[in-house]
Structures are given as structure tokens and as C-alpha cells.
C-alpha positions as CSV (number, residue, x, y, z in Angstrom):
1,X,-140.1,-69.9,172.1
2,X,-139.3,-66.7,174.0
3,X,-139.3,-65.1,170.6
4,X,-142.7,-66.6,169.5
5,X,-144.4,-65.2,172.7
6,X,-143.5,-61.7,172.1
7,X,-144.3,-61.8,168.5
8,X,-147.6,-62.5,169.6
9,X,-147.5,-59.9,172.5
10,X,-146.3,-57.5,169.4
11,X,-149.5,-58.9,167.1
12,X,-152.0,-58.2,170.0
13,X,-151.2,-54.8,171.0
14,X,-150.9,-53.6,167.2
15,X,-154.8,-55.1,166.8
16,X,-155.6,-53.4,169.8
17,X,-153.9,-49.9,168.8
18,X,-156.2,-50.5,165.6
19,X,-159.5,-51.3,167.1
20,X,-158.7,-47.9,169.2
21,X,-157.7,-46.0,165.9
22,X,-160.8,-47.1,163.8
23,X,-163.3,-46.0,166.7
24,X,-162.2,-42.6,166.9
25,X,-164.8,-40.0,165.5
26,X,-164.1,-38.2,162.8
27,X,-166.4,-35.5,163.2
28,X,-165.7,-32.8,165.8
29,X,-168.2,-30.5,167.3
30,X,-168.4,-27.0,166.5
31,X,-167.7,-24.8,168.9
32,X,-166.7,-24.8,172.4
33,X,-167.6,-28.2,174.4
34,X,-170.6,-28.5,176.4
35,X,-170.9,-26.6,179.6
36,X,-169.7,-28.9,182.6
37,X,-173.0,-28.2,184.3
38,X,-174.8,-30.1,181.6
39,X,-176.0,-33.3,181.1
40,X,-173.7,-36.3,179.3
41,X,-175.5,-36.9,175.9
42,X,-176.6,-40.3,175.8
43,X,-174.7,-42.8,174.0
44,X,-177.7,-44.4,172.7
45,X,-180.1,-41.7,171.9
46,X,-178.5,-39.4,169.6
47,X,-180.0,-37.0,167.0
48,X,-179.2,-37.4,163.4
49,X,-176.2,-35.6,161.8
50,X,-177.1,-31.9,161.8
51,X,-175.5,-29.7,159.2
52,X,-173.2,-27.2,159.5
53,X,-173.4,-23.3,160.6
54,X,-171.9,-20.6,160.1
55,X,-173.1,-19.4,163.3
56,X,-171.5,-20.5,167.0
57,X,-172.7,-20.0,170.5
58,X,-170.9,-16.8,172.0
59,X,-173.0,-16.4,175.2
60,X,-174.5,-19.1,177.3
61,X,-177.4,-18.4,179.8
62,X,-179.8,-20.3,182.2
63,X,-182.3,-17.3,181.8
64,X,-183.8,-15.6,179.5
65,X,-181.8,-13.2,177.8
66,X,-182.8,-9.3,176.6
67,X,-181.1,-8.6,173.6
68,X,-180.7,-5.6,171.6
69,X,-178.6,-4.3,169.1
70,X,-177.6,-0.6,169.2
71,X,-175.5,1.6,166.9
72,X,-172.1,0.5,167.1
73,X,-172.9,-3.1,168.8
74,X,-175.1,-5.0,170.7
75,X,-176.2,-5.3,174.8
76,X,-177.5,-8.3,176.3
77,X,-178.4,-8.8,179.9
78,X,-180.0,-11.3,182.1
79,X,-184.0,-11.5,182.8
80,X,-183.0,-11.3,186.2
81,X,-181.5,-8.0,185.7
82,X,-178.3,-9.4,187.5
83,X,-175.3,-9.6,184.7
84,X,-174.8,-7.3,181.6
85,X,-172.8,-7.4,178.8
86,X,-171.7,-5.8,175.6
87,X,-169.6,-6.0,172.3
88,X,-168.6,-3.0,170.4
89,X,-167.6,-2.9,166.5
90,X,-165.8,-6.5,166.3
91,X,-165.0,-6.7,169.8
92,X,-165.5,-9.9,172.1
93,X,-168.2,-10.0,174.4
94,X,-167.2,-8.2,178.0
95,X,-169.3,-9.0,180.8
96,X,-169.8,-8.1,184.4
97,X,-172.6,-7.0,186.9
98,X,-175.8,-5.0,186.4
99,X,-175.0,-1.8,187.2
100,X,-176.9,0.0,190.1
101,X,-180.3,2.2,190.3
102,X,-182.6,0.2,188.3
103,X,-185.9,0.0,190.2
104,X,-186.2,-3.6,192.6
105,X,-189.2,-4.4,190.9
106,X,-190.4,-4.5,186.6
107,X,-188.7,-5.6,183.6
108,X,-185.7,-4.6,181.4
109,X,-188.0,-4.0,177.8
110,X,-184.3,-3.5,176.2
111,X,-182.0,-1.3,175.6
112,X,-180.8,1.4,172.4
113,X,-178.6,4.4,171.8
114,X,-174.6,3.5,170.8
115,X,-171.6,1.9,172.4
116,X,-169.9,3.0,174.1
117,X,-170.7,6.5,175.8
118,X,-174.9,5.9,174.7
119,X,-176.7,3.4,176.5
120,X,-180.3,4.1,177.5
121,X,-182.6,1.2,178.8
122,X,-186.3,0.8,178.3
123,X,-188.3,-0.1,181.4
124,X,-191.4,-1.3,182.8
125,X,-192.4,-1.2,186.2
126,X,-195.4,-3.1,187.5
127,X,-199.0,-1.6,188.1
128,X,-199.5,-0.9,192.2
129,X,-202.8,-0.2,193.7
130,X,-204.6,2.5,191.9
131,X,-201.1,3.2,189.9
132,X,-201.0,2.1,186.8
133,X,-197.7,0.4,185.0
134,X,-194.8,2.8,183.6
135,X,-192.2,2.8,181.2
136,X,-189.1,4.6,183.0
137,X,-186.3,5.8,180.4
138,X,-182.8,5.3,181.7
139,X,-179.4,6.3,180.6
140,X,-175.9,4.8,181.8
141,X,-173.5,6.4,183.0
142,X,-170.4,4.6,182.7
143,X,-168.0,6.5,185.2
144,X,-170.6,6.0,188.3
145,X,-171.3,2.5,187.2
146,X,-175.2,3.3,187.4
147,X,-178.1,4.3,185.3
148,X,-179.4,7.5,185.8
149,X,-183.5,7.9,185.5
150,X,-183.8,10.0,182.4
151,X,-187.9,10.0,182.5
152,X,-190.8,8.9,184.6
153,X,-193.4,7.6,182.1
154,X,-191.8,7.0,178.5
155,X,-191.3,4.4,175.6
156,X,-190.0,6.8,172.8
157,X,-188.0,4.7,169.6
158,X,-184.5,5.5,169.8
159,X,-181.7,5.4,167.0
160,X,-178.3,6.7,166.3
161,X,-178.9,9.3,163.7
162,X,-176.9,11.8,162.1
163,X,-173.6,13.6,163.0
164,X,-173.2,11.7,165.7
165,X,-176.9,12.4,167.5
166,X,-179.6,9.7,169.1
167,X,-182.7,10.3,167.9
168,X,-185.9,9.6,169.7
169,X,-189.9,9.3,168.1
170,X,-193.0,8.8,170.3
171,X,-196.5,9.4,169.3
172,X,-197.6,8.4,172.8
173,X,-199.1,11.7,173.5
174,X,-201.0,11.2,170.2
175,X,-198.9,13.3,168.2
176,X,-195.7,12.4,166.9
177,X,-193.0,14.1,168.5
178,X,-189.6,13.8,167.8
179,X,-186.4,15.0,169.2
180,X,-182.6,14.9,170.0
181,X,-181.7,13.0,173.1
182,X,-177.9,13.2,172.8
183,X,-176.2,15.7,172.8
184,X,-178.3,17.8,174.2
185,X,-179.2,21.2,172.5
186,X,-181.7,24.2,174.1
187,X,-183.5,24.5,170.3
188,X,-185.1,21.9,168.4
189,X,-182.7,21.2,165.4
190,X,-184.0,22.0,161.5
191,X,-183.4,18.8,160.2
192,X,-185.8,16.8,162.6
193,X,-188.5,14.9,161.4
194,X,-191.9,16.6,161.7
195,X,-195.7,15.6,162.5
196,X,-196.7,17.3,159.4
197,X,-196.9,15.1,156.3
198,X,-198.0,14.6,153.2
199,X,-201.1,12.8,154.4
200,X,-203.1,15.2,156.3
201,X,-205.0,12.4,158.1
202,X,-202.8,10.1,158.6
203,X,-200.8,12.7,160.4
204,X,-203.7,13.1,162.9
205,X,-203.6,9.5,163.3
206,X,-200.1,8.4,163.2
207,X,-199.1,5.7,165.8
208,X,-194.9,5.0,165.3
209,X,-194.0,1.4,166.2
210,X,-190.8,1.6,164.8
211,X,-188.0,3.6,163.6
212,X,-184.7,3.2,161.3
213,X,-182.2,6.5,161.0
214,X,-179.2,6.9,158.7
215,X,-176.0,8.5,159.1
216,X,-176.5,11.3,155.6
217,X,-180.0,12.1,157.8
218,X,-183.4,10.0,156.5
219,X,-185.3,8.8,159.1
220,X,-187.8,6.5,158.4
221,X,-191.2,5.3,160.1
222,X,-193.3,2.0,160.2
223,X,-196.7,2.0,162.0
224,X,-200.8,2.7,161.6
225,X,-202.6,5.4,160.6
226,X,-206.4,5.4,160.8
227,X,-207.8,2.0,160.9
228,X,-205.3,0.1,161.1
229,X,-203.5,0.8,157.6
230,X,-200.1,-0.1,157.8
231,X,-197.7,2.7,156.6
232,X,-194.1,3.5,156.3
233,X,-193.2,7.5,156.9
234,X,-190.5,8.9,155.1
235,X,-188.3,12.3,156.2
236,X,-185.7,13.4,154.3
237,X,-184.3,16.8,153.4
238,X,-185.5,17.6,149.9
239,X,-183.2,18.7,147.3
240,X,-182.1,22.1,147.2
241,X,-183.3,24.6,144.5
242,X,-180.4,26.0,142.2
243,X,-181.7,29.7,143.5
244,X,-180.3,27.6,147.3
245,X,-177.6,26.6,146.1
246,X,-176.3,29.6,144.5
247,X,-172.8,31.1,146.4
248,X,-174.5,33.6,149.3
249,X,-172.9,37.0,148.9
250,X,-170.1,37.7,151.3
251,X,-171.4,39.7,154.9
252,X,-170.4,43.3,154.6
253,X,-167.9,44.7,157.2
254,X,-169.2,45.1,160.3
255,X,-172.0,42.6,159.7
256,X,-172.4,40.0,162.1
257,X,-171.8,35.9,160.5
258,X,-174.8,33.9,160.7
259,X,-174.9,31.9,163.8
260,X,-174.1,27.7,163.1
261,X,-176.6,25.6,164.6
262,X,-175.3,24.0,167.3
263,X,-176.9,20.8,169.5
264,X,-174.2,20.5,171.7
265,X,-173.9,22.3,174.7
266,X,-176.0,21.3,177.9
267,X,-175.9,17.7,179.3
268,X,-178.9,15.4,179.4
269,X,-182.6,17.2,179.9
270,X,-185.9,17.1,179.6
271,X,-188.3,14.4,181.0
272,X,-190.4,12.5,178.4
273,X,-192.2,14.8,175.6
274,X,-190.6,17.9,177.4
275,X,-188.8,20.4,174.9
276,X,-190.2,18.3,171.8
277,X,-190.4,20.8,168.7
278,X,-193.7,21.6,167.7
279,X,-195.6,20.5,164.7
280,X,-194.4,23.7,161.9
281,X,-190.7,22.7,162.8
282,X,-188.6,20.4,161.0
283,X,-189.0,18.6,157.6
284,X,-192.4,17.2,156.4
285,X,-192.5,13.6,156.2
286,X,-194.0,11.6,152.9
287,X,-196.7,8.5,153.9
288,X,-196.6,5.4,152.5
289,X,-199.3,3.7,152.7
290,X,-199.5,0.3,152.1
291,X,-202.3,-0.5,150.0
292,X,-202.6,-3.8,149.8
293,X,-201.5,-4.6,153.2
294,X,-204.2,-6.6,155.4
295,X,-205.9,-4.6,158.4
296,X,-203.9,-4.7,161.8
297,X,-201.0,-6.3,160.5
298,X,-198.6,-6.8,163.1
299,X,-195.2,-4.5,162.9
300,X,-191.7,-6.1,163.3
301,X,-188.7,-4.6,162.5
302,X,-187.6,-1.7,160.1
303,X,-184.3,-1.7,158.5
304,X,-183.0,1.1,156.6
305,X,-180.1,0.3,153.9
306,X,-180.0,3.5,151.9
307,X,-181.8,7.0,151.3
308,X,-184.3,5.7,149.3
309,X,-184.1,1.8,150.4
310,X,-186.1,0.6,153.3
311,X,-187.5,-2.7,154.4
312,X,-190.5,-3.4,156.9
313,X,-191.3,-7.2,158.2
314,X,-194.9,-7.8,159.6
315,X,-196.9,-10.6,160.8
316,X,-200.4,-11.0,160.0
317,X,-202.5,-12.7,162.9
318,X,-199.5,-13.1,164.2
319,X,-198.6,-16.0,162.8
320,X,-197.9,-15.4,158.7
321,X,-195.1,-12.9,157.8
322,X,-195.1,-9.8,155.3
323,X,-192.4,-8.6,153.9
324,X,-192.2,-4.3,152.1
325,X,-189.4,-2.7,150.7
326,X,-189.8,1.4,150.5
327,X,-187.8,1.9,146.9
328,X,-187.9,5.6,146.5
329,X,-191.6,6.8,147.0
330,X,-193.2,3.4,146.1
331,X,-193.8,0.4,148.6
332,X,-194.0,-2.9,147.3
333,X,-194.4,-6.5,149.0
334,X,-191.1,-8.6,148.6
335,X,-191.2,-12.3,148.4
336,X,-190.7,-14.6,151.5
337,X,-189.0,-17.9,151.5
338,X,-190.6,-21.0,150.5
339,X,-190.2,-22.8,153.7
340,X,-190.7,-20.1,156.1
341,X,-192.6,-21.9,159.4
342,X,-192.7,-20.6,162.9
343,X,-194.0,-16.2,163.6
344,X,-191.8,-13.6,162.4
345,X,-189.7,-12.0,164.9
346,X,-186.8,-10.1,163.7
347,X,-185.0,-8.5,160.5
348,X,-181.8,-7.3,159.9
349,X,-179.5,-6.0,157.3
350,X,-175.5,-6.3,156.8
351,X,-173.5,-4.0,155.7
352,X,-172.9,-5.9,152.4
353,X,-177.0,-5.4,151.7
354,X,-177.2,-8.9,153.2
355,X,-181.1,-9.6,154.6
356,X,-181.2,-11.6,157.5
357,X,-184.9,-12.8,158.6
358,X,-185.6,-14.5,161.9
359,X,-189.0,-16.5,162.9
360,X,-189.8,-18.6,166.2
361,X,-188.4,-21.8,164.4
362,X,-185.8,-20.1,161.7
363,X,-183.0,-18.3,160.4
364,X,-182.8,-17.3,156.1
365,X,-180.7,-14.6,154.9
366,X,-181.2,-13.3,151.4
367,X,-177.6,-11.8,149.5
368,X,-178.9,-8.9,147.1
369,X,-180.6,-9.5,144.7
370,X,-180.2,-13.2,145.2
371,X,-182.9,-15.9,146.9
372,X,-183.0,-16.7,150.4
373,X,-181.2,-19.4,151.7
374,X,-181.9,-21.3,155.0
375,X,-179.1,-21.0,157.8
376,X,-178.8,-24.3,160.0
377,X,-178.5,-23.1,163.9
378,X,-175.1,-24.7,165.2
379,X,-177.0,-27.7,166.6
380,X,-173.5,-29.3,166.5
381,X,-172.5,-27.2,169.0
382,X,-174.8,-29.3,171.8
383,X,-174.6,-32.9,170.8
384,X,-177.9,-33.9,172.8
385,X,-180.8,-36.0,172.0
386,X,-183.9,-34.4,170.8
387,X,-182.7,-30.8,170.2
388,X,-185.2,-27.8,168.8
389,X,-184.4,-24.3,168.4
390,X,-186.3,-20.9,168.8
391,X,-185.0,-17.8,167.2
392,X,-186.4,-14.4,169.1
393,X,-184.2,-11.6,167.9
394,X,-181.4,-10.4,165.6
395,X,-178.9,-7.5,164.8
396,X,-176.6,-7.5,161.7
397,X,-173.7,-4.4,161.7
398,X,-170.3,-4.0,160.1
399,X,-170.0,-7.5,159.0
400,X,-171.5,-8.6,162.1
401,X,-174.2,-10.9,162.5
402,X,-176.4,-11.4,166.0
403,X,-179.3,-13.9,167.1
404,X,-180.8,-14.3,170.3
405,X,-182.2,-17.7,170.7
406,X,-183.1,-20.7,172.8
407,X,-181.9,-24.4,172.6
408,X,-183.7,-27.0,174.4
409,X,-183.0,-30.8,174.7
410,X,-184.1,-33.9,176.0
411,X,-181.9,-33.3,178.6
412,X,-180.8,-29.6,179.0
413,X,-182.2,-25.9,178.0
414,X,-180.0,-22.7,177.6
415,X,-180.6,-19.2,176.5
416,X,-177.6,-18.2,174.1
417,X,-176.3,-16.0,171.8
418,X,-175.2,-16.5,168.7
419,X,-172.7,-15.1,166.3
420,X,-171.3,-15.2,162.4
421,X,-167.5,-16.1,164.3
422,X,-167.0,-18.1,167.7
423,X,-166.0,-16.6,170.5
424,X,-162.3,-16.6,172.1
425,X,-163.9,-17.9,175.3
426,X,-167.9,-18.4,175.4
427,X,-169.7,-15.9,178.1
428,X,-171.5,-18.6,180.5
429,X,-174.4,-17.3,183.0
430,X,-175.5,-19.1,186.1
């Protein structure tokens, strides 16, 4: 009898270790679990299976986020200009407090130049009485843990350029300027791109909205000339003639050896358009114009993958996207994907040649010369009822892949980061 009772003991517990076994989820959830903070998912309401990403949530924020990628990485801080953080080559995220001297009042617009020893920050502060708004240019510097007011009143377009150097273009003034913001040298420098171009009125009427450099020195352009025509500017150093290249006779004794050029020397100056070259210096710059392109198209982003490879993403009315691709001195409109939805916001470009193209309500990428394929958000990642996604901006460097985005729910709403890897240990803002 005593036997027959624990046989049946024995039966019960194995049935019940089953039951247990055979309710256990397969599936696991990409990523890191949700943040404590959040809401439990409810058990009755959830959202069909999403698919797979590549892409996993690095940085978790309750505000907005202002994201920008710069050569070398990306920065991302906080709307409320509280927290800051940054990620250099394949690095993890590392994140602390703002640091100091930004103004109490205005906006962080974003931020450019290259990790780790460039970081300058684009501001706006807020019109005052009679004063109007103003774009104050700032510049980090790391060992004071503040940022140092560079200018009063500017927006220029800044990139890492050549041998080393940060580049900046504005045509605030109404004529394109351009010049070398780091380092620093008392004479503009030969190879700097120049208001004169091919186009004699568009050069009068230039208005730069964007701008992509290259390490072996081509700068390119994307912006409006005269009513409204969308263009893309080209500088580049042309060939030189075999008469140039021939070997230059040796300086007799007692001659003195050309002078190098030389931008290094004295640290930070100049306050907006101050010490910008003037129109005759620097190398001519070729207009594109895009013929076909529709009046006051809408710029986006400018990517640069070779000498003679560029691409341009616009948005017409704001709404429907437009995609050029600069192939030597031709433009030419590129095909979209089929089921693109939601405004264009952001492109950027691998290091393997790999487009990736963000709107409000999507991510594609397009391997060369392949099609473009659709990349699922890592909805996974937040197992929540109800979940939507919108895309705002993206950076792609070295293997590297960025988004900014926002996930909202039924139940919760975070600003994040994402990335092509996870994260050791996800960044999580208050």
C-alpha cells in the first residue's frame, strides 16, 4: 500500500514537472530585459510575433535625444541638456554629465567635428525683447570639463576633412565662405573650397544646407541656387598637367627652400565669418544642378562614398523622398524602395558602400549595387502591446551602424538608440 501511494506521489509530480516544461517559452527577447521602471506587458494583450533585427537598443531615454554622428563616432545628449555621451571607433557608449558653460536658456541643435579631441556644439538661444534668436558655436574642451564659446551668431556645416583638419561652410553672410576650424592656421589654406564656380549665377546665389568631406580632399555641397533649383557643388583639386608634374629643378646654393604650407600653429580663433579666404582663393567648385528636380525640394542628408561618388536624399513637400547620386560630373535620380511610407529623415553610408535610408516610420538599407531591403526595428526588445516606431536620425562609420529613434506603447514611451550590435550594458536616462 505504502508502495502504491508513492508511486502515485512519483506519477503526480512527474505530470506536474511536465505541465511546467511544456509552458515554458521558447522564444527569448532580444536584447536586454525591460527597464524596471516600466510597465509589466499585459498577459492578455500582446502584439503579434515581430521579426527579427539586426539592430538592439544601446541607449535608453525618457527625453528626447540629440543625436549626431561625427568623424570617428557619434554624440548623443539629452533635450534637457543634462547627460552626454559618446562612442568612439567601436567603443561602448560612455556616459556622464553635461559639461558646464552652455547658456541656461536655448537648445542643443547638435553637435560635429571628431572624437575625441573635436567636439563643437551647435546652439540656439531664444529671441529676448528686441534681440533676435542666435546660433552660438561651441567647442569642448575636454581637460576643463566645459565648452568654450567659439562664436556669437553662427551655424556653419562642419566635417572632418583632410589631413586631419575640420572643415567648416556657411553661406549665411550670402556668400559662401569656407574655412579651417581646426587646427588653426593664420593663412587660408590652397586646397579650400572656393565661392567661385563654374556656374557664375548660381555662385551669386548659392545657399549650402549641407556638406560631406573626404579624407584624399573632395568636398562636396547640397543646397539652392536661384529659385529654388536644387544643386550639388563639387570641389576637388583638378589633375595636374605633365608640365606640373615634371621633377622641379634643385634650389641653387644659397637659395632659400620654398616654405611648406602649414595650418598648424595657433590655437582656436576667429569668431564666425572672421579670417574666411576671400572669393579668388582656393579651388573652383563644379555645379550640379539638378534638372529635373522639383522646385524647393527639401535637403536631407549628403553622403560622400568616393571622389567622384556622392549621394543626396530630399523630400518634396515634405512628405515624398528623392533620392541623387553625383557619378563623376553627372547627377542622376536613384530609385527608392517600393514600400517607403513615413518623411525622409536621414541617410547614411557604411564603409562597405552599404546605403542606409531612414524615414519617420522606417529603416531600408541598400548593399551595392543590390535592392533595398527593409530592416525590422528590434520590437522584440520591448514586449508591449500596441508598439509603433519613429526613426529621426542615422550615422553609419567603420562597420558601425547608428539610429536615433522613438518607441511608444500602449503602456510606455522611450527615446533610444540603436545599434548593428547590443550593448555590454544598455545606457538608461531618467
Amino acid at each position: 500500500m505504502r508502495r502504491a501511494l508513492l508511486s502515485g506521489t512519483a506519477l503526480l509530480f512527474c505530470l506536474a514537472l511536465a505541465a511546467a516544461c511544456g509552458n515554458k517559452t521558447e522564444d527569448k527577447a532580444e536584447g536586454p530585459a525591460p527597464s524596471p521602471s516600466a510597465p509589466a506587458p499585459s498577459a492578455t494583450a500582446q502584439p503579434p510575433e515581430a521579426p527579427p533585427s539586426p539592430l538592439a537598443v544601446v541607449l535608453e531615454s525618457k527625453a528626447p535625444l540629440v543625436f549626431s554622428g561625427v568623424g570617428g563616432g557619434v554624440v548623443v545628449a539629452d533635450a534637457d541638456r543634462k547627460l552626454l555621451a559618446t562612442a568612439a571607433g567601436g567603443g561602448e557608449l560612455s556616459a556622464g554629465a553635461m559639461p558646464e558653460a552652455l547658456p541656461a536658456e536655448g537648445r542643443i541643435l547638435g553637435f560635429a567635428g571628431k572624437l575625441p579631441a573635436s567636439v563643437w556644439l551647435l546652439f540656439e538661444e531664444p529671441a529676448a525683447g528686441k534681440d533676435a534668436a542666435k546660433n552660438p558655436l561651441y567647442r569642448l574642451e575636454r581637460g576643463k570639463g566645459a565648452w568654450k564659446r567659439f562664436a556669437e551668431d553662427w551655424r556653419p556645416h562642419l566635417a572632418p576633412w583632410s589631413k586631419g583638419r575640420i572643415l567648416a561652410m556657411s553661406t549665411s553672410s550670402g556668400k559662401l565662405k569656407a574655412k579651417v576650424m581646426e587646427p588653426h592656421g593664420d593663412k587660408p589654406a590652397p586646397d579650400l573650397p572656393s565661392a567661385r564656380l563654374d556656374d557664375e549665377a548660381c555662385a551669386k546665389s548659392l545657399r549650402v544646407e549641407g556638406i560631406a568631406a573626404l579624407p584624399s580632399g573632395e568636398v562636396f555641397a547640397a543646397g539652392h541656387c536661384s529659385a529654388r533649383r536644387y544643386v550639388i557643388v563639387r570641389w576637388a583639386e583638378p589633375a595636374p598637367s605633365p608640365a606640373a608634374s615634371a621633377p622641379v629643378p634643385a634650389a641653387s646654393a644659397g637659395a632659400p627652400a620654398p616654405a611648406p604650407a602649414d595650418d598648424a600653429g595657433a590655437p582656436d580663433g576667429g569668431d564666425g565669418d572672421a579670417g574666411a579666404p576671400v572669393e579668388e582663393a582656393g579651388i573652383a567648385g563644379t555645379a550640379l544642378l539638378v534638372g529635373d528636380a522639383p522646385a524647393g525640394l527639401l535637403h536631407r542628408a549628403l553622403v560622400a562614398q568616393g571622389p567622384n561618388d556622392a549621394w543626396a536624399l530630399a523630400a518634396e513637400g515634405g512628405e515624398k523622398a528623392h533620392l541623387y547620386r553625383v557619378e563623376g560630373a553627372s547627377v542622376k535620380k536613384e530609385a527608392l524602395p517600393a514600400d517607403l511610407e513615413g518623411s525622409p529623415r536621414a541617410l547614411a553610408s557604411a564603409s562597405d558602400g552599404t546605403l542606409w535610408l531612414v524615414t519617420a516610420r522606417g529603416i531600408w538599407k541598400r548593399y551595392p549595387p543590390g535592392e533595398w531591403e527593409r530592416v525590422p526595428p528590434p520590437t522584440r526588445q520591448y514586449p508591449e502591446p500596441d508598439p509603433s516606431w519613429e526613426m529621426f536620425d542615422a550615422w553609419a562609420a567603420d562597420g558601425d551602424v547608428w539610429i536615433s529613434a522613438k518607441h511608444a506603447s500602449k503602456g510606455a514611451e522611450r527615446h533610444v538608440l540603436l545599434r548593428l550590435r547590443a550593448a555590454k550594458d544598455v545606457v538608461r536616462w531618467p
